[in-house]
Every structure is written in structure tokens, then in C-alpha cells.
C-alpha positions as CSV (number, residue, x, y, z in Angstrom):
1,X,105.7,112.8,95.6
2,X,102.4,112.6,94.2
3,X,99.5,113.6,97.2
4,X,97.9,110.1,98.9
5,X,93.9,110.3,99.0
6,X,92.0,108.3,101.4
7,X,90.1,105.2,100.0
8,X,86.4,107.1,101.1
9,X,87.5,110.2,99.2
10,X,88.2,108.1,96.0
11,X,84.7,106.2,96.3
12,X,82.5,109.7,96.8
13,X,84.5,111.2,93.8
14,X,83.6,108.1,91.9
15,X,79.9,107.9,92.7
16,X,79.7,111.8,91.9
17,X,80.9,110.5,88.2
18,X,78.4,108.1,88.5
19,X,75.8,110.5,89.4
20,X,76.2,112.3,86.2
21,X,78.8,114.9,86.8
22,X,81.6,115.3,84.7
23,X,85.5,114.8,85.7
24,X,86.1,118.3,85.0
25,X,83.5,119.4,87.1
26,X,84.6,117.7,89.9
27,X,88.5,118.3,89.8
28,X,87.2,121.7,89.5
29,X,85.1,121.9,92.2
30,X,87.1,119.0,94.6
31,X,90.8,121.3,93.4
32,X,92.1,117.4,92.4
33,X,94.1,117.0,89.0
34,X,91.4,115.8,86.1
35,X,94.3,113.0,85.5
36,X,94.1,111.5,89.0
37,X,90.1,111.4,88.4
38,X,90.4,109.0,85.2
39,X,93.2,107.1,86.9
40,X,91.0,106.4,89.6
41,X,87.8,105.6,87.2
42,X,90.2,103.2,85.0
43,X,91.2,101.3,88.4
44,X,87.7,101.3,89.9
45,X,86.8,99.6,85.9
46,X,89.4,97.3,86.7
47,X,88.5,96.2,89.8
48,X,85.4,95.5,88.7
49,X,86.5,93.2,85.9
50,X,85.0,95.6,82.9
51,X,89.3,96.4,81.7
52,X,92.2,94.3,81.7
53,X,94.6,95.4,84.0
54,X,96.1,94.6,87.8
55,X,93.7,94.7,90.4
56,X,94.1,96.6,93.0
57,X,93.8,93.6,95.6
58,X,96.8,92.4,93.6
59,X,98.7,95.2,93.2
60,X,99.0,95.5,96.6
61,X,100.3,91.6,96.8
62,X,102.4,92.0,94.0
63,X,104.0,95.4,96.3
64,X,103.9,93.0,99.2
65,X,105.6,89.6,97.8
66,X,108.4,91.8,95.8
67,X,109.1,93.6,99.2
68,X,109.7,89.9,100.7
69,X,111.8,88.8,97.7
70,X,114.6,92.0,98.4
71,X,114.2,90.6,101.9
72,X,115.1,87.3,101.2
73,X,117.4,88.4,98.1
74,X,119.4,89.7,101.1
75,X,119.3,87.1,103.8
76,X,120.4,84.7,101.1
77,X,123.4,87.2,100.1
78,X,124.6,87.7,103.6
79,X,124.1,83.5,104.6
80,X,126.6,83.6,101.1
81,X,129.1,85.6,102.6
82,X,129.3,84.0,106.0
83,X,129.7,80.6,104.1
84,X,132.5,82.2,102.3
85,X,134.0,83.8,105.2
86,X,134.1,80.4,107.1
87,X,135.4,78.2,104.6
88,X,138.4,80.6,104.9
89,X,138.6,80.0,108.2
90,X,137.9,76.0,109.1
91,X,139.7,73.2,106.9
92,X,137.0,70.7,105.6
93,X,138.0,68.0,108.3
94,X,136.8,70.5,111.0
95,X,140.3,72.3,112.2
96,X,141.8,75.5,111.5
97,X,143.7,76.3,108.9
98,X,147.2,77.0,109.4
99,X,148.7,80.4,109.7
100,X,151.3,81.0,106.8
């Protein structure tokens, strides 16, 4: 599983590119993959509305609203199986079904 960095750390890595340092230099001196760096200089260009891409602020939504979809995905699948379960059970008039 890939190694979580806190927001803070991301934003003095960034302004050290900004300040004129290289992404080598600083996965070199920080011990952080030069890949992670760029990811995090393409999202912070996204962000800021300079490259297409997801935003951040809606990647975390998207994460958020696809979470509540399973949830309801499964709410919806059990409510289908207890419907199921009780039409086997109770005649349409409201009484039970014989027992064969």
C-alpha cells in the first residue's frame, strides 16, 4: 500500500519546487519517490485550474458519493429480498398462505 503523506508535507515539498529546486533534488534529499513529487505537482496544477483533470475537492466527493451508492446499492438489495421473502409468506388479501 502506497505510504500516506500529510497535506503540510505535500505543500512544503511543493513550494521548495517553487523556490527553484529541482524534483530530484528534493526526493533525494526528502528520501520520497521522484514519481510521487510530479503526482503531487500535476494535482496541485489541477487544483489550481492550469490542467484538466479531477480536483482534489472532487475527488474526495466522487470517493464519498460512490461509498453512499454501495450503501444504498445494498439497502435496496436486502428491502428486495425481504419483499420476496414475504410475498412467500402472506396471500395478497392479507392471510397466510396455506401449508401444502
Amino acid at each position: 500500500m502506497p505510504r500516506s503523506y500529510p497535506p503540510a508535507f505535500r505543500r512544503k515539498v511543493l513550494d521548495l519546487l517553487k523556490g527553484g529546486r529541482t524534483v530530484q533534488q528534493v526526493a533525494a534529499d526528502l528520501q520520497i519517490s521522484d514519481q510521487t513529487i510530479y503526482n503531487w505537482r500535476k494535482q496541485d496544477r489541477i487544483d489550481a485550474g492550469l490542467e484538466p483533470g479531477i480536483t482534489s475537492s472532487d475527488q474526495v466527493e466522487l470517493v464519498a458519493a460512490r461509498r453512499r451508492i454501495a450503501e444504498l446499492e445494498s439497502e435496496l438489495a436486502v428491502t428486495r429480498r425481504a419483499s420476496e421473502l414475504l410475498r412467500e409468506v402472506v396471500s395478497p388479501k392479507g392471510g397466510s398462505r396455506p401449508s401444502r
